[in-house]
Backbone as JSON, one array per atom type, in Angstrom:
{
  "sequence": "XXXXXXXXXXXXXXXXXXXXXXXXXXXXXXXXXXXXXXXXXXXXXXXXXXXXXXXXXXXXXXXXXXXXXXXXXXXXXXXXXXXXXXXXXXXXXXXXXXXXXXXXXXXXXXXXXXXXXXXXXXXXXXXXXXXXXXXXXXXXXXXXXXXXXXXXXXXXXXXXXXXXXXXXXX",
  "N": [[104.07, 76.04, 112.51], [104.79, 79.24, 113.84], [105.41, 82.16, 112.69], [107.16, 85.58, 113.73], [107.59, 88.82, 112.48], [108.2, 91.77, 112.81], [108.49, 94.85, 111.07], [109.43, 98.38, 110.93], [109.15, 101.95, 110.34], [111.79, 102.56, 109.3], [112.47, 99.73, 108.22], [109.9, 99.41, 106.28], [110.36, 102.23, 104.44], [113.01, 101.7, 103.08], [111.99, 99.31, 101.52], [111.26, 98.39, 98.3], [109.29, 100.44, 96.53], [106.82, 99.11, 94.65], [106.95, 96.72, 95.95], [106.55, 97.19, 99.06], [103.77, 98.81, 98.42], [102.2, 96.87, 97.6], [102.46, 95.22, 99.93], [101.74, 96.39, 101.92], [99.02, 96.79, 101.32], [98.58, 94.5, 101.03], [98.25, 93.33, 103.42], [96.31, 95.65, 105.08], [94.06, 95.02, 103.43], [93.79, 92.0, 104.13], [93.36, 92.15, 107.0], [90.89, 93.54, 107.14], [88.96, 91.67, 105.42], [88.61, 89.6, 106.64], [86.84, 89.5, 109.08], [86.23, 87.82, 111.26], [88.83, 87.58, 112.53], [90.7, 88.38, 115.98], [90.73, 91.67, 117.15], [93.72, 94.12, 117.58], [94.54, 97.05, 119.5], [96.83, 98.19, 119.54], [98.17, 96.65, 117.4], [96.46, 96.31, 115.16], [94.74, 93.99, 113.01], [95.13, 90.37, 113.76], [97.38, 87.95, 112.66], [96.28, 85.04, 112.19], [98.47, 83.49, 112.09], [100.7, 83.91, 113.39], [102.52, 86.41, 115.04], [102.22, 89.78, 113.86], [103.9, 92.9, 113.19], [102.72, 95.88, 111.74], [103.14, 98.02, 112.25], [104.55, 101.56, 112.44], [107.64, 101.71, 113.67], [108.44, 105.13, 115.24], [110.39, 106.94, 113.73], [111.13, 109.86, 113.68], [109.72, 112.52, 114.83], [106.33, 113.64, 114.68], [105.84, 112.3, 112.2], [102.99, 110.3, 111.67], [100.69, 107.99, 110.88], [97.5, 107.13, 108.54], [97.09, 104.58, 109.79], [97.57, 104.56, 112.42], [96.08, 106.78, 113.35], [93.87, 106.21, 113.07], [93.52, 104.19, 114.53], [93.83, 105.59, 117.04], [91.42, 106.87, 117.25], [91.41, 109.23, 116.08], [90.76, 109.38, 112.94], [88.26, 108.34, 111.69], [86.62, 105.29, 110.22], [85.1, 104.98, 107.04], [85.47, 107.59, 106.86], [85.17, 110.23, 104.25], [87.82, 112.16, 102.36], [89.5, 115.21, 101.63], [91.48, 116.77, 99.67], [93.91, 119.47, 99.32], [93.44, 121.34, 96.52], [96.38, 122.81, 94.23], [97.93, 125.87, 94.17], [98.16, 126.72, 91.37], [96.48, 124.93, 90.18], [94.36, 125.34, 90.79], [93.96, 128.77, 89.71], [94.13, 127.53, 86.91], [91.73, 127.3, 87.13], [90.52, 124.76, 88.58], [88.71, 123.21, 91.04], [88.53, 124.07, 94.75], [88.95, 121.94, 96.36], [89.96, 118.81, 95.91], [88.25, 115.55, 95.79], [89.6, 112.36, 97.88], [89.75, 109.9, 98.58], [88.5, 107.56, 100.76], [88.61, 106.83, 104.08], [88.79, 103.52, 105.4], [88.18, 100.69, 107.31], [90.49, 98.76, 108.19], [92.7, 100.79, 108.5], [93.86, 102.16, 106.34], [93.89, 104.41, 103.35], [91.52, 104.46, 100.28], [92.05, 105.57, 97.59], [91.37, 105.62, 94.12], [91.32, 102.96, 93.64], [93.85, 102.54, 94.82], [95.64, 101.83, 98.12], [96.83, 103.41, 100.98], [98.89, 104.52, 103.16], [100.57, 106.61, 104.57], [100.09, 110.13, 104.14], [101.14, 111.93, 102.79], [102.44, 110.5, 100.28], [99.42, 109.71, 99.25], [98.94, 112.87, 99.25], [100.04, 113.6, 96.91], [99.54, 111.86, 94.58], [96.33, 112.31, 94.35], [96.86, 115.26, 93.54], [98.29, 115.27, 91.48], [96.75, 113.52, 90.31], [95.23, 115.12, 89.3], [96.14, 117.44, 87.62], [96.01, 118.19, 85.36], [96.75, 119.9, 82.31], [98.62, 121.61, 83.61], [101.67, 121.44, 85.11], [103.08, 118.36, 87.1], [103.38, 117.08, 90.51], [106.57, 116.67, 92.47], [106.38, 116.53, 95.15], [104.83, 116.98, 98.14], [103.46, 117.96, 101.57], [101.35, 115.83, 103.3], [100.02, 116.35, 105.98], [99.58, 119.18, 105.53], [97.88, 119.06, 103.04], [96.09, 117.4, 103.2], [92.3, 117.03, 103.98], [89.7, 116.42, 106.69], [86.26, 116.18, 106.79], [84.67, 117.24, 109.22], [82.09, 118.27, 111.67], [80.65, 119.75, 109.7], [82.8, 121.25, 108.75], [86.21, 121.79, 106.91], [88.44, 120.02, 108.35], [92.43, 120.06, 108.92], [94.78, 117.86, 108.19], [96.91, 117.68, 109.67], [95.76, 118.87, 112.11], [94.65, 116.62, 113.6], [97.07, 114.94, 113.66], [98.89, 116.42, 115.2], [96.86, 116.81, 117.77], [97.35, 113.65, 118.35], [99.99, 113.38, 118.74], [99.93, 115.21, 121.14], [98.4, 113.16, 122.94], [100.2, 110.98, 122.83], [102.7, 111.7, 124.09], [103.81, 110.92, 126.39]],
  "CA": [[105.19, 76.92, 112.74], [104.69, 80.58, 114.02], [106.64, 83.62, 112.69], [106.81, 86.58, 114.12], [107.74, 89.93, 112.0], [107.88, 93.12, 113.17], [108.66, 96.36, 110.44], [109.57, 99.55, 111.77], [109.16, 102.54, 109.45], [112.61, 102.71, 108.14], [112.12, 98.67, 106.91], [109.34, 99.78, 104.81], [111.1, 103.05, 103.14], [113.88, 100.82, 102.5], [111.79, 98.57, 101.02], [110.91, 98.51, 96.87], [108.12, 100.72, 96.25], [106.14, 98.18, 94.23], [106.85, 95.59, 97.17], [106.07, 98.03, 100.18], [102.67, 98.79, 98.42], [101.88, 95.15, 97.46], [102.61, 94.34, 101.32], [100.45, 97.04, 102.89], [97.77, 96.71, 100.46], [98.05, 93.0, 101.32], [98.03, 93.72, 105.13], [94.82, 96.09, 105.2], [92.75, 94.1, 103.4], [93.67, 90.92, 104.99], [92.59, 92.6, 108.02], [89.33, 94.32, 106.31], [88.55, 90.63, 104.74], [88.2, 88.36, 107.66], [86.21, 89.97, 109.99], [86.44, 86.95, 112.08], [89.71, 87.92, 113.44], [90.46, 89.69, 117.04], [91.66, 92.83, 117.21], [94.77, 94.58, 118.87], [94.23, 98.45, 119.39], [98.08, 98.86, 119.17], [98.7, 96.26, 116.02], [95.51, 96.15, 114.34], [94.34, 92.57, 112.97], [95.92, 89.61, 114.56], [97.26, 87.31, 111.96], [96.76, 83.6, 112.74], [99.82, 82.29, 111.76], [102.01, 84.37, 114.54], [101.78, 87.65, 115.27], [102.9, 90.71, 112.78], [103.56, 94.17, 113.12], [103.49, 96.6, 110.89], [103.2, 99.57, 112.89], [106.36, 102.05, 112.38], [108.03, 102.6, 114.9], [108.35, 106.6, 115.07], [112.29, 107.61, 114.0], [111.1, 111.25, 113.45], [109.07, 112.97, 115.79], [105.35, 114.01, 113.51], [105.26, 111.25, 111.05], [102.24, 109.81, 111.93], [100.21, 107.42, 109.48], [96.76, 107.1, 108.55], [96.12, 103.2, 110.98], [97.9, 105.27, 113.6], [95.05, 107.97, 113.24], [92.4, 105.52, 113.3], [93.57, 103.3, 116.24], [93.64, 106.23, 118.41], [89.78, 107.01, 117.01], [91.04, 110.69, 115.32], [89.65, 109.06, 112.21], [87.46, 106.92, 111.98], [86.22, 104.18, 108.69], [83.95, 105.53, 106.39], [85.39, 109.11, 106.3], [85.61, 110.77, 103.15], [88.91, 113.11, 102.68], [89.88, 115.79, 100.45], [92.76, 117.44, 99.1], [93.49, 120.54, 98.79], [93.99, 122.34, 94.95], [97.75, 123.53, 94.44], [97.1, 127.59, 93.63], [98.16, 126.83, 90.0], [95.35, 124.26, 89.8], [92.51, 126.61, 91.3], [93.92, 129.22, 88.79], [93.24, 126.93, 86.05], [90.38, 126.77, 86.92], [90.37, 123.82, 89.13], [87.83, 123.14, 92.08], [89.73, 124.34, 95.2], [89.26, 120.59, 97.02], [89.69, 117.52, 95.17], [87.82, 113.86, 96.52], [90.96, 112.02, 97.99], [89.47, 108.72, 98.76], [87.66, 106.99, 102.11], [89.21, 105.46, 105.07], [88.82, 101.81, 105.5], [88.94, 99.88, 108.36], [91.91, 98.75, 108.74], [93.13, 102.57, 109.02], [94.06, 102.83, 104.9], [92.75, 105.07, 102.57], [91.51, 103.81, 99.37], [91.95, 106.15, 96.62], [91.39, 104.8, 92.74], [91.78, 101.65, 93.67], [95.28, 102.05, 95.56], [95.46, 101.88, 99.23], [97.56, 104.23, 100.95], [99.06, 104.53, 104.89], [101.47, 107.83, 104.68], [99.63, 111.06, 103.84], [102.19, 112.8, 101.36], [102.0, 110.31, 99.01], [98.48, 110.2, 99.07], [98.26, 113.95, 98.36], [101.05, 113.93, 95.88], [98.67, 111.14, 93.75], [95.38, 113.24, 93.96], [97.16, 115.96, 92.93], [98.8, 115.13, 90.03], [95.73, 112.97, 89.06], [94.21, 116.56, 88.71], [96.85, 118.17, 87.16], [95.33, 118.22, 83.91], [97.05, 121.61, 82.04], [99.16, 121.97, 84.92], [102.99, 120.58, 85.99], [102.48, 117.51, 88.31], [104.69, 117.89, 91.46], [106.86, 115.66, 93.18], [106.35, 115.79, 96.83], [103.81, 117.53, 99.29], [103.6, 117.63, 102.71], [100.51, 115.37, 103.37], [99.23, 117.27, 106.9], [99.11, 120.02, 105.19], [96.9, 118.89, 101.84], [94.59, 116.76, 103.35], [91.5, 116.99, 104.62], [88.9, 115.56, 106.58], [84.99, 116.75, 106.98], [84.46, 117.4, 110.96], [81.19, 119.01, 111.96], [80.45, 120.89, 108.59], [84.35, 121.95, 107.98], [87.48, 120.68, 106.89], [89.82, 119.96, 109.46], [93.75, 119.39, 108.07], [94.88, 116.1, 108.84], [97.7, 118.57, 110.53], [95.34, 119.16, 113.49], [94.82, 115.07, 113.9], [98.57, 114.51, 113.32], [99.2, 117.07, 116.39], [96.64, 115.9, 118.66], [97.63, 112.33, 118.29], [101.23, 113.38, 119.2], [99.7, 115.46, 122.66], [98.01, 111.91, 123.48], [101.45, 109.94, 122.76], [104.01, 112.34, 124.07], [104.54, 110.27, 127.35]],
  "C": [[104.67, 78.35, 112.8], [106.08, 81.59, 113.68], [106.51, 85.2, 113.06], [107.61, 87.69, 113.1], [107.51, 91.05, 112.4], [109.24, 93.71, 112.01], [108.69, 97.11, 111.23], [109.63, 100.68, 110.34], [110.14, 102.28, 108.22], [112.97, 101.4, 107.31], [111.23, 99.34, 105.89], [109.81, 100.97, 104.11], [112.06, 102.66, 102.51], [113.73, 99.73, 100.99], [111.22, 98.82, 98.78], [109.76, 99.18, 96.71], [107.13, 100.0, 95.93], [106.09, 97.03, 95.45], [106.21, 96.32, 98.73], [104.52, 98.6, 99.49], [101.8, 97.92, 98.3], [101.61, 94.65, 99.23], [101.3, 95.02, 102.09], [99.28, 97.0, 102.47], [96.99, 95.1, 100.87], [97.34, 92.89, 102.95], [96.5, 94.32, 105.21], [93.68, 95.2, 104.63], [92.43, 92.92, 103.46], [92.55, 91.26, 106.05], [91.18, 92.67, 107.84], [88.48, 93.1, 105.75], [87.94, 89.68, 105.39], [87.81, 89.09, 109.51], [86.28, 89.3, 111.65], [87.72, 86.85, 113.27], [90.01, 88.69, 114.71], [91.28, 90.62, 116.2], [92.64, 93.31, 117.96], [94.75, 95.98, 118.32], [95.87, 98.62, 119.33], [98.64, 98.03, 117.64], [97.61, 95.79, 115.03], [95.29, 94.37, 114.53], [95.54, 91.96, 113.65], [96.39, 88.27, 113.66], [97.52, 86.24, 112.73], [97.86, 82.84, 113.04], [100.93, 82.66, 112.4], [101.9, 86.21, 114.29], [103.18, 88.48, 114.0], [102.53, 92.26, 113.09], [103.71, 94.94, 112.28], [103.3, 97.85, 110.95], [104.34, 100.27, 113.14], [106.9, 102.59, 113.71], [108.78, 104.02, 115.25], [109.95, 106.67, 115.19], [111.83, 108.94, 114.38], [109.66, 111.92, 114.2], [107.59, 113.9, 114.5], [104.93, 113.33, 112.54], [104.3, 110.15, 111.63], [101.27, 109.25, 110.67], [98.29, 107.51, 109.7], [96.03, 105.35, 109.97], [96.28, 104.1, 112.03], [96.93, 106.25, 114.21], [93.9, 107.16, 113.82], [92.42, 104.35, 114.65], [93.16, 104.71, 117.25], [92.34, 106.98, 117.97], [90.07, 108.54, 116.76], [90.57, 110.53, 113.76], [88.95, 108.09, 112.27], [87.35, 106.78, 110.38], [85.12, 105.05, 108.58], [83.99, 107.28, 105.65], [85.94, 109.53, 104.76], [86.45, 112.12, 103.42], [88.96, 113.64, 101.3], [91.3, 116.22, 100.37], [92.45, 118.26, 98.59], [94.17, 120.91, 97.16], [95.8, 123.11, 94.95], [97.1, 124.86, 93.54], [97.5, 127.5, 92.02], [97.12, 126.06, 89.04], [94.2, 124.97, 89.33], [93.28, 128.04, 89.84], [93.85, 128.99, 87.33], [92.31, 126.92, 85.71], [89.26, 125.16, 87.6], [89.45, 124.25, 90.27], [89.18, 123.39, 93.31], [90.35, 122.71, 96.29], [89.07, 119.38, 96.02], [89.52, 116.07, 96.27], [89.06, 113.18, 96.57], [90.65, 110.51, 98.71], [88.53, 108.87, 100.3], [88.65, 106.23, 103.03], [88.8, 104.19, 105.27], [89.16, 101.53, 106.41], [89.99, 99.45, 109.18], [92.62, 100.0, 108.8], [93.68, 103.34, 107.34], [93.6, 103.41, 104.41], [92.56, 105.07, 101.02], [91.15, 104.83, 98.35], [91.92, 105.52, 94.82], [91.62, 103.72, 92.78], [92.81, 101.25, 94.25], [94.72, 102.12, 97.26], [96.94, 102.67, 99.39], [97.74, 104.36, 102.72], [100.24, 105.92, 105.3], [99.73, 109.06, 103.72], [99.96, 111.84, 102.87], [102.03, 111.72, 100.46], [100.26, 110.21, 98.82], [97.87, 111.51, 98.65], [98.95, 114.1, 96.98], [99.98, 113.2, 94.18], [97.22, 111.88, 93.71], [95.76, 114.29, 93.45], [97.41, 115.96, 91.47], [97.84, 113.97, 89.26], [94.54, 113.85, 88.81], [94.69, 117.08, 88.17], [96.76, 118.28, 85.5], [95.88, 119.92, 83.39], [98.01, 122.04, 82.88], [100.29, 121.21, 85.47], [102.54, 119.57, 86.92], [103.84, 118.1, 88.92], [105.13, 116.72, 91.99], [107.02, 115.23, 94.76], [105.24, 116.87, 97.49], [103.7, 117.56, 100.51], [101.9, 117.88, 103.04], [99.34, 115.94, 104.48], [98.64, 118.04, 106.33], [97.59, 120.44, 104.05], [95.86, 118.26, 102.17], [93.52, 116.84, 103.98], [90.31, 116.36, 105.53], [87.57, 116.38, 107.29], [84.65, 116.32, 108.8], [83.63, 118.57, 111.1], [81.16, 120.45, 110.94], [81.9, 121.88, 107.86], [84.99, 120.91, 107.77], [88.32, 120.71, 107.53], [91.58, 119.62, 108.59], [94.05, 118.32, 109.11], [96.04, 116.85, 109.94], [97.04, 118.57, 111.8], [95.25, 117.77, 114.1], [95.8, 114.76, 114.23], [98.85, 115.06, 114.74], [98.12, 117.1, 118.19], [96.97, 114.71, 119.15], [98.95, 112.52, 119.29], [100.81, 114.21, 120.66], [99.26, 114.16, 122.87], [99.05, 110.91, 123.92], [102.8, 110.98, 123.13], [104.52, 112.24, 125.12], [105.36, 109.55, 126.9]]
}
């Protein structure tokens, strides 16, 4: 028996936090696990058992995810990303970039052990797992905080995010 599934963003915000990270966590490193599988440059791995998408389909014009990034080759696996310091950090005394995990294959990015496919929560969790002395915060806007190392600088994932969308704005 084949089932097909297709998600669209606003299934997974809908969905239970704990269950929507369980799923994507499950998803990437399905993918990342069995090498053996083809690939599809618009839905990543190809699960055997009937096809599955779980690529969002864009309500809001800019929300672009980390697979989304890496299908269209503005990141690539292997990169290491930072995050930037909130100015009450760095006046702490904090470093002004904090290590914010590696991309992975399947297009996630594996911070402390979580996997992660939105950008804001990803900075929101490096942040406040620096926030040592310092208020944690409850939201961020992920373009803006993250980084990624491109020919000796840090690019913001902002400039990725807005290329991507000139490429896809037929």
């Amino acid at each position: 028996m084949s089932l097909g599934i297709v998600l669209n963003e606003s299934d997974l915000r809908k969905m239970p936090p704990e269950l929507r990270e369980e799923l994507l966590k499950w998803y990437f490193d399905h993918g990342e696990g069995t090498p053996d599988l083809p690939q599809s440059p618009a839905l990543g791995p190809i699960n055997p058992t009937g096809p599955v998408s779980l690529r969002p389909q864009r309500e809001e014009r800019g929300r672009v995810s980390f697979p989304e990034l890496v299908r269209a080759g503005l990141l690539v696996p292997g990169a290491e990303l930072k995050c930037k310091a909130l100015n009450r950090q760095r006046r702490s005394g904090a470093a002004p970039y904090f290590d914010a995990g590696k991309v992975l294959a399947g297009g996630s990015v594996e911070y402390r052990g979580k996997h992660y496919v939105v950008p804001s929560k990803l900075a929101v969790d490096v942040v406040n797992s620096n926030a040592i002395g310092v208020k944690p915060t409850n939201a961020l806007n992920g373009y803006d905080y993250i980084f990624v190392g491109v020919s000796n600088r840090l690019v913001p994932l902002k400039e990725l995010r807005d290329s991507f969308l000139e490429l896809h704005s037929n």
